[in-house]
C-alpha positions, 0 to 999 in steps of 0.5 A: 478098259477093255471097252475104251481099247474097243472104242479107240480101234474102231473109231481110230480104223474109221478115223483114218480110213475117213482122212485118206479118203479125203487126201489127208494123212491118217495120222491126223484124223486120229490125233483129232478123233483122240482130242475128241473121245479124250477126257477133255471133250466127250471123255469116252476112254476110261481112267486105267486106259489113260493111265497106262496111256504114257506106256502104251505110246512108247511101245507103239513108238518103239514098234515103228522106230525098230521098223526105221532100223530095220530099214537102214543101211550102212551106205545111206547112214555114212552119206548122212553122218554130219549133217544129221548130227546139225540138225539133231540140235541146231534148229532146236537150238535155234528155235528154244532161245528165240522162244526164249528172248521172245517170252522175256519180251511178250509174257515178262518171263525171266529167260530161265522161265522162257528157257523152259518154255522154248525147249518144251516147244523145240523138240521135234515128235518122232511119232508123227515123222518117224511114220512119214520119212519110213513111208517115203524109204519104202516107195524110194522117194528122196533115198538118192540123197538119203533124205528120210534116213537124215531126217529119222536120225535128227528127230531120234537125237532132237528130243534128248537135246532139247529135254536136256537143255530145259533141265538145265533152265530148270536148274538155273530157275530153281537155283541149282549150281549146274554146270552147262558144260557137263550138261551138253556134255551129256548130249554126245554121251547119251548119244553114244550109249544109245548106240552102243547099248543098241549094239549090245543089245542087236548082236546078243539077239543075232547069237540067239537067233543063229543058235535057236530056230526060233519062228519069226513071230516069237523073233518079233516078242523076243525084239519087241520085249528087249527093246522095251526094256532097253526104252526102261532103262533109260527112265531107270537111269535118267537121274545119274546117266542119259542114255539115247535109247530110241537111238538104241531101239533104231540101231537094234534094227539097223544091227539085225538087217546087216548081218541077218539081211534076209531075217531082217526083211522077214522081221520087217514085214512082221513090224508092218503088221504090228504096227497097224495096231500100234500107230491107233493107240499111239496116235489117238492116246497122244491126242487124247493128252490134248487139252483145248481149254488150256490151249485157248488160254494161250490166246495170240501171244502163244501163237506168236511165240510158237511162229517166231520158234518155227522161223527159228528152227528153219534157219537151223535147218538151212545153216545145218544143211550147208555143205551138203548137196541137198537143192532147194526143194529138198532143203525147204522139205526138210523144214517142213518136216522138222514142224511137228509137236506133239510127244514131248509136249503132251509129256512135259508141258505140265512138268513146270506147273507141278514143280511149282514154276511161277507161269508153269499154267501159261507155259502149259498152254502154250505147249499144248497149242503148239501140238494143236497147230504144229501136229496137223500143219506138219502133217498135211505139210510133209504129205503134200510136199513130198511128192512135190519136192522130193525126187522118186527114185526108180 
């Protein structure tokens, strides 16, 4: 294992070092360096590194999402309340069911089957926008409207909706009496506990902090530490209770930089340094989950379907605008920055094969080749179009 750690941060530094220079984002170079050294084409990373694989991710996910809520501020998150809100589960919305009715129609599913798929597909990846909408907080381009923050608190409460909602057709498939209504009921209240848990969790920490001297390098263990754990509860207690905990891993931040400001911007350029470290493994390891064989199996017919999705998730994302004053360039970027697959979908798309769902092999692929176009599109999208149509605040 210690051998594939080696090789992963060495091509991963040369990766993204490679793609910058060619005016591409980083983070792309190592999602393909990754697809590359993964157990499906040269199979360089060892079987113990694959396998803790999943756990690695959520801490590198939890590094740069404590990073985003050590950035925020209360003015910027009142002036984006509603409309972030809309767009955590309307574009998703959009986007499942179109999937949905559109496989019924291509590939003969049942709609309980083209729910499973379509709600696999419409959750948005954290781990590939988080990265750019806090890169565009630090040099203040589109904070005047607070662009970045609402698109940060979208993507945080997006995949928790659209996991939910594939659990409830995966229900309906197996048979299962499920009541939909304590289903989306759910939504909301997982939403609140990761908020409310992050609270708990950001003042306890405050009270130890002000009663200890604690170094700042043990601070950032202490708030790592706690926020993974915070990330495990949620795994412990999915069956019986959600709760939003990468909601709650932004709100630790959020709690810290309001009522320690100067700690918090000390804390945050420790998080800047870890995070070099953090976004290789993260990044190369979910490229490593991509399978380029099963993808080609989705053949024309995925292609259509993960198109007729994204046409989806861009009207929800102008109906979730409505009413804000956000001008056209603005809005058209916040479409493109709603593109990316890829966490969710390398996570969930073989959960309906193991349960034995009939297709679970196509729903499969067609997961796994929404992460081969979504991921680099919406990267090189949100790269190139910021600047473009976003305004730079002075």
């Amino acid at each position: 294992m210690a051998a594939s750690l080696a090789i992963i941060l060495l091509l991963g530094l040369a990766a993204k070092r490679i793609f910058e220079k060619l005016r591409l984002p980083g983070l792309l170079g190592m999602l393909l360096l990754g697809i590359l050294i993964g157990p499906h084409v040269l199979n360089l990373i060892q079987t113990d590194m694959l396998q803790i694989s999943s756990d690695l991710r959520s801490i590198a996910l939890i590094i740069i999402l404590l990073r985003a809520g050590l950035g925020l501020n209360k003015d910027e998150i009142k002036s984006i309340g509603i409309p972030a809100l809309k767009m955590s589960f309307i574009p998703g919305l959009f986007e499942g069911l179109l999937i949905a009715l559109a496989s019924v129609y291509f590939l003969d599913f049942t709609f309980a089957q083209g729910g499973m798929l379509g709600f696999i597909i419409a959750a948005v990846s954290p781990a590939v926008v988080v990265p750019f909408m806090l890169k565009l907080m630090e040099n203040k381009i589109g904070t005047k409207k607070g662009v970045p923050i609402l698109i940060l608190a979208g993507v945080s409460i997006d995949d928790i909706f659209a996991i939910t909602v594939f659990s409830a057709f995966l229900g309906l498939y197996n048979g299962s009496k499920i009541n939909i209504g304590i289903q989306f009921l759910n939504i909301p209240i997982s939403i609140l506990l990761g908020i409310l848990t992050g609270m708990i969790v950001g003042f306890s920490l405050i009270n130890i902090f002000k009663r200890y001297n604690i170094p700042d390098t043990k601070k950032v263990l202490i708030i790592l530490g706690f926020s993974i754990l915070l990330n495990q509860l949620e795994s412990i207690l999915k069956t019986k209770l959600q709760i939003a905990s990468l909601l709650g891993v932004m709100t630790i931040g959020f709690i810290l930089t309001e009522y320690l400001p100067d700690v918090g911007k000390r804390l945050s350029e420790k998080f800047n340094k870890v995070w070099v470290f953090a976004e290789i493994l993260l990044f190369v390891l979910v490229g490593a989950e991509v399978n380029v064989n099963v993808a080609l199996k989705a053949g024309g017919v995925g292609i259509i379907l993960i198109l007729i999705g994204l046409i989806g998730r861009s009207v929800g994302v102008v109906i979730s605008l409505i009413g804000t004053d956000f001008n056209w360039k603005e809005r058209l970027f916040c479409i493109i920055a709603y593109i990316p697959k890829a966490t969710v979908q390398a996570a969930m798309g073989a959960v309906p094969l193991s349960l034995g769902v009939e297709s679970g092999d196509i729903i499969l692929a067609i997961a796994v080749l929404s992460i081969l176009i979504t991921a680099p599109l919406g990267a090189v999208g949100i790269h190139y179009s910021a600047e473009k149509l976003l305004i730079e605040n002075q």
